[in-house]
FIMI-617928 format. One line per 5 residues: their letters; for each residue x, y, z of N, C-alpha, C. Coordinates in steps of 0.05 Angstrom, whole numbers, plus 5000, padded with zeros to 4 digits. Layout:
BEGIN
a = X:Y:Z:X:Y:Z:X:Y:Z | ... $
END
This chain:
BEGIN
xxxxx = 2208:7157:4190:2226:7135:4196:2255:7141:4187 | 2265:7151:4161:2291:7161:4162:2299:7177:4178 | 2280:7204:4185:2287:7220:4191:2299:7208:4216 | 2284:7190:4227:2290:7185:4257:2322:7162:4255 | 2322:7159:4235:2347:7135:4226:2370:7158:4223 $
xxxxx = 2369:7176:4202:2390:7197:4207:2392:7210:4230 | 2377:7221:4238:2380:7226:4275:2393:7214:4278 | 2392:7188:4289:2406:7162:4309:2442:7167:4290 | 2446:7164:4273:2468:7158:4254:2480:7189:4262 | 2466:7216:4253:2480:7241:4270:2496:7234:4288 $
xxxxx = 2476:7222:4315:2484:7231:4344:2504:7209:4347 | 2502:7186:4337:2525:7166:4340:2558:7176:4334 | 2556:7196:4305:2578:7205:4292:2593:7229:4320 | 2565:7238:4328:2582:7261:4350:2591:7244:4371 | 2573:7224:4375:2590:7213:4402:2619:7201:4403 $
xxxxx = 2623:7187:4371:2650:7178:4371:2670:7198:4361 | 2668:7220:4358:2681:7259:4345:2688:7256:4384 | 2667:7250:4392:2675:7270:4424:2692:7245:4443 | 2695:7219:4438:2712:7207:4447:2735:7203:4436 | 2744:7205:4415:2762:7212:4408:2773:7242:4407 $
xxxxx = 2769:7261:4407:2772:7286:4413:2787:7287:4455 | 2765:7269:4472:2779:7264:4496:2791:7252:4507 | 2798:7219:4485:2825:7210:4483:2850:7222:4480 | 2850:7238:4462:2868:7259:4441:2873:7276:4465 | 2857:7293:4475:2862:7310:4494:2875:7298:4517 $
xxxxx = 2874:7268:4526:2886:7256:4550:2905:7251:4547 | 2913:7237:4524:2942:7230:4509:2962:7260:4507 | 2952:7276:4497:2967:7302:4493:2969:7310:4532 | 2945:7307:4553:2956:7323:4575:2975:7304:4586 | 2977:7277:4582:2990:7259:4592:3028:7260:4584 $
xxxxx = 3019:7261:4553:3051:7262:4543:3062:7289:4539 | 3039:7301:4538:3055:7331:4537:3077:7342:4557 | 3073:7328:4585:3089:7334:4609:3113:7315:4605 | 3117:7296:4581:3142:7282:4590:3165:7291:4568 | 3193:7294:4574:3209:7300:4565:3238:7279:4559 $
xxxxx = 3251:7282:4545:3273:7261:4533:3296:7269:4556 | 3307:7247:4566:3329:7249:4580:3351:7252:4565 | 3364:7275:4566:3394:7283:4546:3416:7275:4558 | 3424:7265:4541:3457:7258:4548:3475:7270:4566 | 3489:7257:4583:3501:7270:4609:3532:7258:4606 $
xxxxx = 3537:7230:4603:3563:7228:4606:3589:7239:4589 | 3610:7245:4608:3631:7258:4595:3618:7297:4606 | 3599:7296:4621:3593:7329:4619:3607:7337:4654 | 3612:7354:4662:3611:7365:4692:3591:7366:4705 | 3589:7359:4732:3567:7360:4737:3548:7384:4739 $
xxxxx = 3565:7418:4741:3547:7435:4740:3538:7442:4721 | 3557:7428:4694:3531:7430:4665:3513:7411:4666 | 3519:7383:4665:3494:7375:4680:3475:7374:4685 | 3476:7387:4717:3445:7396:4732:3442:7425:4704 | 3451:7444:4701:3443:7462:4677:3428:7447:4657 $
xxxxx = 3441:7429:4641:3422:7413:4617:3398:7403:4625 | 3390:7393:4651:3369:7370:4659:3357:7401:4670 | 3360:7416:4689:3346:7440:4698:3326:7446:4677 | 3333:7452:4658:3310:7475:4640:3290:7454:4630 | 3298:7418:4633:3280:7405:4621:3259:7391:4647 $
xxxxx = 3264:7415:4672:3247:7401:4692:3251:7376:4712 | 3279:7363:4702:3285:7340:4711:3310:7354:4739 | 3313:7328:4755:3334:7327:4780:3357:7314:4771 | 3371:7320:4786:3402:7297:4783:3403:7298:4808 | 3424:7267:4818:3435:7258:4836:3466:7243:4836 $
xxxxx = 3482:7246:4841:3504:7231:4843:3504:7210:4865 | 3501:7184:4856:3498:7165:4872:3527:7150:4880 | 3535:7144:4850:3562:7125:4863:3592:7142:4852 | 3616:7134:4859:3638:7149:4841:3650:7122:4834 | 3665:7123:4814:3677:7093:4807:3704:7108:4793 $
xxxxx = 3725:7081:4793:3748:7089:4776:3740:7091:4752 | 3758:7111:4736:3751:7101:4708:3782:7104:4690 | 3791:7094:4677:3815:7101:4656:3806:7117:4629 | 3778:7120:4625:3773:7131:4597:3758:7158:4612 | 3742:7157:4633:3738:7186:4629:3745:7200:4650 $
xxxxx = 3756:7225:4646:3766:7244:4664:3751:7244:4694 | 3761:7258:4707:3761:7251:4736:3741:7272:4735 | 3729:7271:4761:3700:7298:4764:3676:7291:4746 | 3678:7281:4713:3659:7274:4701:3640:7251:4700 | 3608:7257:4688:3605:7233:4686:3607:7208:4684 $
xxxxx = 3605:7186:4689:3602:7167:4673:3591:7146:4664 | 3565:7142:4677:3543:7139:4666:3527:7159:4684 | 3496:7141:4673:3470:7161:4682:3439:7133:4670 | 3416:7140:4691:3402:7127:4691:3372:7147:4695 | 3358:7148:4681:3352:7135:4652:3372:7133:4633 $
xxxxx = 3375:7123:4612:3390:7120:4592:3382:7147:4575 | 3403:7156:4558:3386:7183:4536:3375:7173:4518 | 3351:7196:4522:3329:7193:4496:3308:7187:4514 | 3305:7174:4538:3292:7168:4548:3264:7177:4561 | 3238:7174:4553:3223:7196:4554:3219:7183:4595 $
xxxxx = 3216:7218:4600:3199:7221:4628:3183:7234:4641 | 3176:7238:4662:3158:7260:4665:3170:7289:4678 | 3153:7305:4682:3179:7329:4693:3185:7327:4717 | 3198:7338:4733:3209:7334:4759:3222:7294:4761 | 3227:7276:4735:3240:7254:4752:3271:7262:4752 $
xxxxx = 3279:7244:4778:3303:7250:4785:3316:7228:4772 | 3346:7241:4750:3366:7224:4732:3390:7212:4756 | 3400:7194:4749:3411:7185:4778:3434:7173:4762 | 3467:7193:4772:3487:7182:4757:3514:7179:4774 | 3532:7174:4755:3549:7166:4769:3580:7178:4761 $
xxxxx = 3592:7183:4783:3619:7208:4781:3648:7187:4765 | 3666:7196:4759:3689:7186:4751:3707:7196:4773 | 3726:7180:4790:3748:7190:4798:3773:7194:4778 | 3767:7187:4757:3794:7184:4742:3795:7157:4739 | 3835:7150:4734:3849:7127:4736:3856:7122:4766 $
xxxxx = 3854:7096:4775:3860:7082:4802:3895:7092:4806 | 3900:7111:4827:3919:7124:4832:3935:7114:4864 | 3914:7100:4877:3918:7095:4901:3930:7065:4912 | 3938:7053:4919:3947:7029:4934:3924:7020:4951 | 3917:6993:4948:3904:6986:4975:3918:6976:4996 $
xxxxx = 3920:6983:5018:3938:6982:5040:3929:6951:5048 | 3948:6933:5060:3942:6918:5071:3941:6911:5107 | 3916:6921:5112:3905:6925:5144:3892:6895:5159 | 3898:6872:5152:3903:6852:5159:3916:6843:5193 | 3914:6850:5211:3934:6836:5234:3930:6868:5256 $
xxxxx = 3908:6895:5239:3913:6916:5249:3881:6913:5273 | 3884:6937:5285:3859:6937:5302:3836:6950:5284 | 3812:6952:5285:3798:6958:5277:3800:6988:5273 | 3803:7008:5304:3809:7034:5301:3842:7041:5272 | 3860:7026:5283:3884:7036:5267:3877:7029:5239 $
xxxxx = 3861:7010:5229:3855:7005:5204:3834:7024:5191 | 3814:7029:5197:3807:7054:5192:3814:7076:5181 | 3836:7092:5204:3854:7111:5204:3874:7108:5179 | 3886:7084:5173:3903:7078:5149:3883:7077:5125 | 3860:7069:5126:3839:7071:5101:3841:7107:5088 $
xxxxx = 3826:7111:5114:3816:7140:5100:3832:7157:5095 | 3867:7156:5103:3883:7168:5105:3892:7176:5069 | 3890:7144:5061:3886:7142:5045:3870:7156:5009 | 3847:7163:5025:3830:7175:5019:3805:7155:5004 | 3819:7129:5023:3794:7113:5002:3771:7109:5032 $
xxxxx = 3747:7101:5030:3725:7095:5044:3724:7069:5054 | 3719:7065:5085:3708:7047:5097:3671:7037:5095 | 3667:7017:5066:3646:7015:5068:3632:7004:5089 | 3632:6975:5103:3622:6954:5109:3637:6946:5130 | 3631:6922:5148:3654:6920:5174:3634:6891:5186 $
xxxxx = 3644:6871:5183:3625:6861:5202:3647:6847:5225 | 3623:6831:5241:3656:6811:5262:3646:6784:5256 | 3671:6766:5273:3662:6742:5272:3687:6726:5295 | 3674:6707:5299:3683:6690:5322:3708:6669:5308 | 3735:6686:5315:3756:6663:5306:3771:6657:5326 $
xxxxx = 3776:6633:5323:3787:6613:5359:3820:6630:5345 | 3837:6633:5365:3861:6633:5371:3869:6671:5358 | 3846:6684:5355:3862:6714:5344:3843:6727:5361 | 3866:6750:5370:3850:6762:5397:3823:6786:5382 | 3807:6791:5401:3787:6804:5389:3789:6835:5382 $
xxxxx = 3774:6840:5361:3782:6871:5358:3803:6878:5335 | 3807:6853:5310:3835:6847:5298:3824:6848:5266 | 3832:6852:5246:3824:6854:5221:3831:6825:5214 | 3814:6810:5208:3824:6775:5196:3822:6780:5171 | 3808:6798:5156:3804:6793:5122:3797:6819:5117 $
xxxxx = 3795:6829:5085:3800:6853:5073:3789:6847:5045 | 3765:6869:5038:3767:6861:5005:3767:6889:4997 | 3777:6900:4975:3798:6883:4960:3819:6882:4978 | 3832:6855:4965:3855:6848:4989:3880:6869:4978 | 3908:6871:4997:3920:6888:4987:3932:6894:4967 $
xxxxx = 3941:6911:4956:3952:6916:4927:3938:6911:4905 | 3912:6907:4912:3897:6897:4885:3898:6918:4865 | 3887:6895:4844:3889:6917:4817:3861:6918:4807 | 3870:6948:4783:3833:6932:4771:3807:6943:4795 | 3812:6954:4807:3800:6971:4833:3772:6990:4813 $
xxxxx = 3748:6985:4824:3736:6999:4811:3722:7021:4835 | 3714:7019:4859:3712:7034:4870:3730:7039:4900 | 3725:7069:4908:3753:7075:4931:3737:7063:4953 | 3729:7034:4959:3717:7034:4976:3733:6998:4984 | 3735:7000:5017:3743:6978:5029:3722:6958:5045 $
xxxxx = 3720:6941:5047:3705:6925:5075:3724:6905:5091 | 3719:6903:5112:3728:6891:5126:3719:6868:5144 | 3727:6839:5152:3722:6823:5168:3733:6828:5188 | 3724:6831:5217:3736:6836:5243:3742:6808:5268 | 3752:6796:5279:3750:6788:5293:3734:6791:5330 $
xxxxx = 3709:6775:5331:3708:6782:5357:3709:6771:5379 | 3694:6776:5408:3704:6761:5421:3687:6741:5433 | 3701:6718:5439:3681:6694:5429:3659:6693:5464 | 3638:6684:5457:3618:6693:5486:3625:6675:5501 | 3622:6672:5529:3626:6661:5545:3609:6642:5550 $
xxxxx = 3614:6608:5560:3613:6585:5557:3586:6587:5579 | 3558:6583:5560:3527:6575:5585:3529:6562:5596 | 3512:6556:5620:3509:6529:5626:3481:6536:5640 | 3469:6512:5649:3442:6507:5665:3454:6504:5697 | 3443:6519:5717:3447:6517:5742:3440:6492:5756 $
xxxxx = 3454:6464:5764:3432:6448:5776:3432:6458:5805 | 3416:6435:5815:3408:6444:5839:3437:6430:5857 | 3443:6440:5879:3464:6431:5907:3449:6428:5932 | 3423:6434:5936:3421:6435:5961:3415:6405:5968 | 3417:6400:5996:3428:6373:6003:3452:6362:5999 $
xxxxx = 3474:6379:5988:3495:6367:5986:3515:6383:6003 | 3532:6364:6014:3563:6386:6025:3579:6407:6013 | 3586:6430:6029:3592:6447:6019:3619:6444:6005 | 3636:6427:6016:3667:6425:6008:3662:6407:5974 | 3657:6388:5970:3650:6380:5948:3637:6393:5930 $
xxxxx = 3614:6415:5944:3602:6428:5921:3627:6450:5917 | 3635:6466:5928:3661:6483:5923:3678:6473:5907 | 3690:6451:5906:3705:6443:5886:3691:6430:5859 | 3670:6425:5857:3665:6421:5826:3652:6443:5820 | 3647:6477:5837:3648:6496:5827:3671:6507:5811 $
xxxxx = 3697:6499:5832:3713:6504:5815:3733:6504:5791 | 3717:6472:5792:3737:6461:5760:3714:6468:5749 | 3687:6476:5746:3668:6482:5720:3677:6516:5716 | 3691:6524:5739:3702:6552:5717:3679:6576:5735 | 3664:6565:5763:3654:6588:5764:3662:6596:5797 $
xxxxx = 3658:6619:5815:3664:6626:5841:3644:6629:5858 | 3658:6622:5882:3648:6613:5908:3635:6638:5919 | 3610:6649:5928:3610:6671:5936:3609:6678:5963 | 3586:6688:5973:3579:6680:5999:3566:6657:6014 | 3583:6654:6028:3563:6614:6047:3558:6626:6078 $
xxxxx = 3531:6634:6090:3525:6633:6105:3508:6627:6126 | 3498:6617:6141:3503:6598:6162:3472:6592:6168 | 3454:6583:6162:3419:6586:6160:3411:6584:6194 | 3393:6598:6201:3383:6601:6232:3358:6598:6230 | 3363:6571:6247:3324:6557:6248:3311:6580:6263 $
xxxxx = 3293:6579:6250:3263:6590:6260:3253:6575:6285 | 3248:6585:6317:3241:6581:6345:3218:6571:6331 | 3195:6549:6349:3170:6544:6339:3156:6557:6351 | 3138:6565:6343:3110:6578:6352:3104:6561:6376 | 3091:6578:6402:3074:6574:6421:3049:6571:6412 $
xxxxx = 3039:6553:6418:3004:6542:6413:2993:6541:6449 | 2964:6552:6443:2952:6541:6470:2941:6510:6468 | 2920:6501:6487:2906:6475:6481:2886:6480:6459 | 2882:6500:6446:2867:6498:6425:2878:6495:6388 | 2907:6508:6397:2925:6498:6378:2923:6536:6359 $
xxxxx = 2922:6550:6377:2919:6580:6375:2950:6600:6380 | 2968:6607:6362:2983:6622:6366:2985:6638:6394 | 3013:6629:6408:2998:6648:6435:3016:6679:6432 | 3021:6704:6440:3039:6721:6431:3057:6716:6467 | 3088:6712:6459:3105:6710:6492:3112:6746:6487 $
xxxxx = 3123:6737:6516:3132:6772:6519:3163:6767:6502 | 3171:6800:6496:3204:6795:6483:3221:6786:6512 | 3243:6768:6498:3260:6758:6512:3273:6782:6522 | 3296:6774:6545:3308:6798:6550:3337:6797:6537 | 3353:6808:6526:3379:6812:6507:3397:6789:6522 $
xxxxx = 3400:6769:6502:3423:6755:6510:3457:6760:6505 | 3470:6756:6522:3504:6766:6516:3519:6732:6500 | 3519:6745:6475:3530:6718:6475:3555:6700:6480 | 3558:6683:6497:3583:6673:6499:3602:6653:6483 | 3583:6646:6460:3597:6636:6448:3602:6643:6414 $
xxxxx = 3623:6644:6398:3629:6652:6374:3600:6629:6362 | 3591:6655:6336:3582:6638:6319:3589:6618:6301 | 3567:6598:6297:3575:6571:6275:3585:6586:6254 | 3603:6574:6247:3616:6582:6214:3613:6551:6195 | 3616:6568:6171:3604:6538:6154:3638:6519:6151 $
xxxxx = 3629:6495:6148:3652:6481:6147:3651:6471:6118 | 3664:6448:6116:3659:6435:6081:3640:6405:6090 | 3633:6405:6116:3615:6390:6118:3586:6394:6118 | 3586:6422:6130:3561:6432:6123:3541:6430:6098 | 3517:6420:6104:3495:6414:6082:3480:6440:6074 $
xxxxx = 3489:6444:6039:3469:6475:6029:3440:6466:6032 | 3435:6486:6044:3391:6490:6047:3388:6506:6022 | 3402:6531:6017:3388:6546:5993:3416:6554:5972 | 3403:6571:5954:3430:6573:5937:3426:6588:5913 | 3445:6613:5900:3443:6634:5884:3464:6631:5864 $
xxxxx = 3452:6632:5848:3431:6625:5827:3416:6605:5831 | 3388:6609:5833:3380:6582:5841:3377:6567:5807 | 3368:6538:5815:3368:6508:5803:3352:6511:5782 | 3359:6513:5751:3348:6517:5720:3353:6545:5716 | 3370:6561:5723:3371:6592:5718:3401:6584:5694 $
xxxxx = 3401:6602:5677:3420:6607:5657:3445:6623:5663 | 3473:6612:5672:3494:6619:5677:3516:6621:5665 | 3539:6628:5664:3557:6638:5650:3584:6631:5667 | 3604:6617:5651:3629:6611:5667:3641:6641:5682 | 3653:6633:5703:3662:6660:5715:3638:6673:5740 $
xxxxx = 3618:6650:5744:3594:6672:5755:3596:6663:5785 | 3588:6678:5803:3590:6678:5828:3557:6664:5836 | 3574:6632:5855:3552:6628:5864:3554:6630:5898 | 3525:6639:5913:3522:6636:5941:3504:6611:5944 | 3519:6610:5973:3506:6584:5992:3484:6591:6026 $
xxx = 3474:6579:6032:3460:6588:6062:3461:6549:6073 | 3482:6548:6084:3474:6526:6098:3469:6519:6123 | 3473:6499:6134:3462:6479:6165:3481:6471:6176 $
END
């Protein structure tokens, strides 16, 4: 009975020696691969990538910003923060110094989009952003707003955006229907709603079908070519529309050409 009690108490002691032994071993393969992120700001960037190189890690230069305290070309920050443990190959992600704010922000307000541009980058500062927008009384294609606005101070990055003016869409409408109505009347409240007259021409009844006494399509022979002697009907403003383009619930736009076929 002991013997079999020390047994059990042995093999228990090895089993908890060997999980801890491959905790220990997981912890060591786990952290053994991670390394402290070293201090970068105030360095060049090709020392830098040199410092982070031998410890397995990447750099990236993401943003540049003004700075008055640190020299231009250098760091000035960086993310992770130092000390920072990581694994090998993560990429440190920092950020450049232009220096002190040296430049003017131009004020491109009242310019075209292309000429404002051209005065930005001339500059040497960057067109970030650009959007448009619908303003009644400024023609389209026009700079209405600017940030930073001009001459600002206190500038932390060489970067501009702009509000554009565009051009405002043209006025919908729902097509109703005209047919049944005179053409002269419908022409003129085409034309105060802002849209044009297109083609109006002249509808030609359909001859009726020959039936026999059984009420059976009969086929006639072709006519023989008539000369005609008289000019064709032309539409008047009395004339009643039968059909009509755009037809009746279709989505239209001031300026749009409508046709007529009338009687």
């Amino acid at each position: 009975m002991k013997s079999a009690l020390r047994f059990a108490l042995l093999a228990l002691v090895l089993v908890i020696v060997a999980m801890v032994s491959a905790l220990t071993a997981m912890r060591f393969a786990i952290h053994g691969q991670e390394v402290a992120v070293p201090p970068l700001v105030g360095l060049a960037p090709a020392d830098a990538e040199r410092a982070i190189a031998g410890l397995g890690l990447q750099m990236s230069i993401e943003r540049q910003y003004y700075s008055p305290q640190i020299p231009e070309g250098r760091i000035m920050s960086q993310l992770p923060l130092p000390g920072t443990k990581v694994r090998h190959g993560w990429q440190v992600r920092v950020a450049q110094s232009l220096g002190p704010t040296r430049v003017a922000i131009p004020d491109v307000t009242g310019q075209s989009e292309h000429a404002a541009e051209l005065n930005i980058r001339r500059r040497g500062l960057d067109l970030t952003s650009m959007a448009a927008v619908q303003t009644p009384g400024i023609p389209a294609d026009q700079v209405v707003a600017q940030s930073p606005p001009a001459n600002a101070t206190q500038v932390a990055e060489p970067n501009i955006s702009l509000l554009v003016s565009a051009a405002a869409e043209p006025q919908a409408f729902v097509m109703p229907s005209f047919i049944g109505q005179p053409l002269g009347s419908v022409s003129r409240t085409l034309q105060d709603a802002g849209f044009r007259l297109g083609n109006v021409s002249v509808a030609v009844p359909a001859p009726a079908p020959t039936v026999d006494a059984a009420g059976n399509p009969v086929a006639l022979p072709a006519p023989a070519p008539v000369v005609p002697t008289a000019p064709p009907v032309q539409p008047s403003p009395a004339s009643i529309i039968v059909s009509q383009v755009p037809g009746m619930g279709q989505k239209v736009f001031a300026g749009t050409v409508v046709s007529f076929e009338v009687r």
